[in-house]
Kinemage of the C-alpha trace (Angstrom):
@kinemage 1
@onewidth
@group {chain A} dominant
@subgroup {mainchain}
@vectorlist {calphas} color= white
{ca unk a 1} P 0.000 0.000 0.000
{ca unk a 2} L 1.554 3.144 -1.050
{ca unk a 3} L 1.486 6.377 1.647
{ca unk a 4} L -0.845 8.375 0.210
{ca unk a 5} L -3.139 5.981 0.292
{ca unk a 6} L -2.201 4.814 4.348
{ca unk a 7} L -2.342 8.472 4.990
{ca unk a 8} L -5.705 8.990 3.346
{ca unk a 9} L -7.038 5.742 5.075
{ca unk a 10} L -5.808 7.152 8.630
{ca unk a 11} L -7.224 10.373 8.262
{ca unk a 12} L -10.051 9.235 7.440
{ca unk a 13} L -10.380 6.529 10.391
{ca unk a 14} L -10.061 9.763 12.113
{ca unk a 15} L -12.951 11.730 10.962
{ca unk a 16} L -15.469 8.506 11.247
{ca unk a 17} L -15.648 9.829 14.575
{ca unk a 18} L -14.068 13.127 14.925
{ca unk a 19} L -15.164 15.382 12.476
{ca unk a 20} L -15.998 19.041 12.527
{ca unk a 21} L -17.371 21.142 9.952
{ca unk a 22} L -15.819 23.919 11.076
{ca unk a 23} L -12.223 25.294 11.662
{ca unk a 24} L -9.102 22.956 11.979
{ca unk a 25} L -9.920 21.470 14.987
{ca unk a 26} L -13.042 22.761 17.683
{ca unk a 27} L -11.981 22.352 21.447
{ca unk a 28} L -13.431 18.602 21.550
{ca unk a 29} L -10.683 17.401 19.447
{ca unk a 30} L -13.242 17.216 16.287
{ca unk a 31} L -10.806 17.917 13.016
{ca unk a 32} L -12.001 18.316 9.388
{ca unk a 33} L -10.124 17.046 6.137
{ca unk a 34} L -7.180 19.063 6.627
{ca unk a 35} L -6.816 18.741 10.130
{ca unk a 36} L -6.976 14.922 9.893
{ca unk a 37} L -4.418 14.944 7.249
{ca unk a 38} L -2.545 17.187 9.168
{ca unk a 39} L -2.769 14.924 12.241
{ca unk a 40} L -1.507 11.951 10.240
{ca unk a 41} L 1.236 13.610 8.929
{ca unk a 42} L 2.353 16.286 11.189
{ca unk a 43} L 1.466 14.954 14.463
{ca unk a 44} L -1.019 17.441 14.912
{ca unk a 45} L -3.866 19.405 13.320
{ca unk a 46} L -2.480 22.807 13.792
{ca unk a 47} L 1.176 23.133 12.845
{ca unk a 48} L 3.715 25.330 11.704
{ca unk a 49} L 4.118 25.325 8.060
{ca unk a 50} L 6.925 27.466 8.305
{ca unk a 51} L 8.714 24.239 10.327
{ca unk a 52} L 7.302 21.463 8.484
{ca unk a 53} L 9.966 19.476 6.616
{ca unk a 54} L 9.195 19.592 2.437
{ca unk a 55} L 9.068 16.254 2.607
{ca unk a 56} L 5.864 15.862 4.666
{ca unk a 57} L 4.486 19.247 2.725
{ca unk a 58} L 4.535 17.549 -0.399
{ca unk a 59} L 3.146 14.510 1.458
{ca unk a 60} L 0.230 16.218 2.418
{ca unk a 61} L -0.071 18.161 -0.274
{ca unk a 62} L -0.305 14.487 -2.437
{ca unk a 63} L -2.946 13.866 -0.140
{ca unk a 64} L -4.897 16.751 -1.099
{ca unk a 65} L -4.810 16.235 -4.573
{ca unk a 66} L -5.690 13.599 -4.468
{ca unk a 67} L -9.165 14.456 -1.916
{ca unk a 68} L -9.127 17.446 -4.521
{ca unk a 69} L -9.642 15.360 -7.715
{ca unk a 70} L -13.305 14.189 -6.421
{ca unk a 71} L -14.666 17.782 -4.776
{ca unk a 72} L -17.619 18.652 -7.395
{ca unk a 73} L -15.347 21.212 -7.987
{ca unk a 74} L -11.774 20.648 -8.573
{ca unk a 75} L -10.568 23.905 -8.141
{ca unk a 76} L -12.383 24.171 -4.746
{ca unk a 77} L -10.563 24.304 -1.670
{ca unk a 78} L -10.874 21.310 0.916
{ca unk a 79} L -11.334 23.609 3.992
{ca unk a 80} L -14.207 25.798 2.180
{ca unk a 81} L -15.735 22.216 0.929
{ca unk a 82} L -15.562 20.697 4.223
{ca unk a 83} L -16.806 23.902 6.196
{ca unk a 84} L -19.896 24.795 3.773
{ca unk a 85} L -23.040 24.215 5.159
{ca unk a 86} L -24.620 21.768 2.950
{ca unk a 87} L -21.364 19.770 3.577
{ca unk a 88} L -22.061 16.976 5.670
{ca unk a 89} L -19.965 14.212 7.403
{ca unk a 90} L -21.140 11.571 5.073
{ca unk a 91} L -20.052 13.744 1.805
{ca unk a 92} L -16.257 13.724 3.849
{ca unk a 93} L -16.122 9.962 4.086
{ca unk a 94} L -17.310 9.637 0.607
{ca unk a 95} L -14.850 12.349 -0.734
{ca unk a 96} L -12.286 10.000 0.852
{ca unk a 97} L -13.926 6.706 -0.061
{ca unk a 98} L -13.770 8.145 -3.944
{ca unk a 99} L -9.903 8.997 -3.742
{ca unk a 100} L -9.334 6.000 -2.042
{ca unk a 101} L -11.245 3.664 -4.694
{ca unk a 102} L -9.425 5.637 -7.469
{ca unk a 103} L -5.602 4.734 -5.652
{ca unk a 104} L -6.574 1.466 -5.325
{ca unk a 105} L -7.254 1.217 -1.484
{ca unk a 106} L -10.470 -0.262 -1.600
């Protein structure tokens, strides 16, 4: 199993339970896409991009493409997808569920 495809699968185990349509993370612990990502990869939902290594940037940013690729629209961002209001948690896990299908991970 490549990463992308392990990191898309963890985040996404996260967000079964944890998500929030709202901000990064709320003060529950709750993350949406970007935070779960970053949580995989970073080590936390909030982080300094500034301090990240390029390495993991580009990891995440893999990631995102490839979450990006099944938004009804491509050129969307994941953060204003996931925090619209007709957004809801089921759309996430399918968003993920598509990406992961299309890597081969399901």
């Amino acid at each position: 199993m490549n990463e992308t495809v392990q990191d898309l699968q963890a985040a996404r185990d996260i967000l079964v339970d944890h998500w929030c349509p709202t901000g990064l993370q709320d003060t529950q612990g709750n993350v949406c896409i970007v935070g779960a990502l970053n949580k995989v990869i970073f080590g936390e939902a909030h982080f300094g991009v500034r301090t990240a290594e390029e390495e993991l940037l580009e990891r995440r940013a893999r990631s995102m493409n490839a979450l990006r690729e099944h938004l009804p629209n491509p050129r969307s961002q994941l953060s204003s997808w996931n925090d619209h209001k007709s957004t809801e948690h089921q759309d996430v896990l399918n968003l993920f569920d598509k990406a992961l299908a299309d890597l081969g991970g399901l």
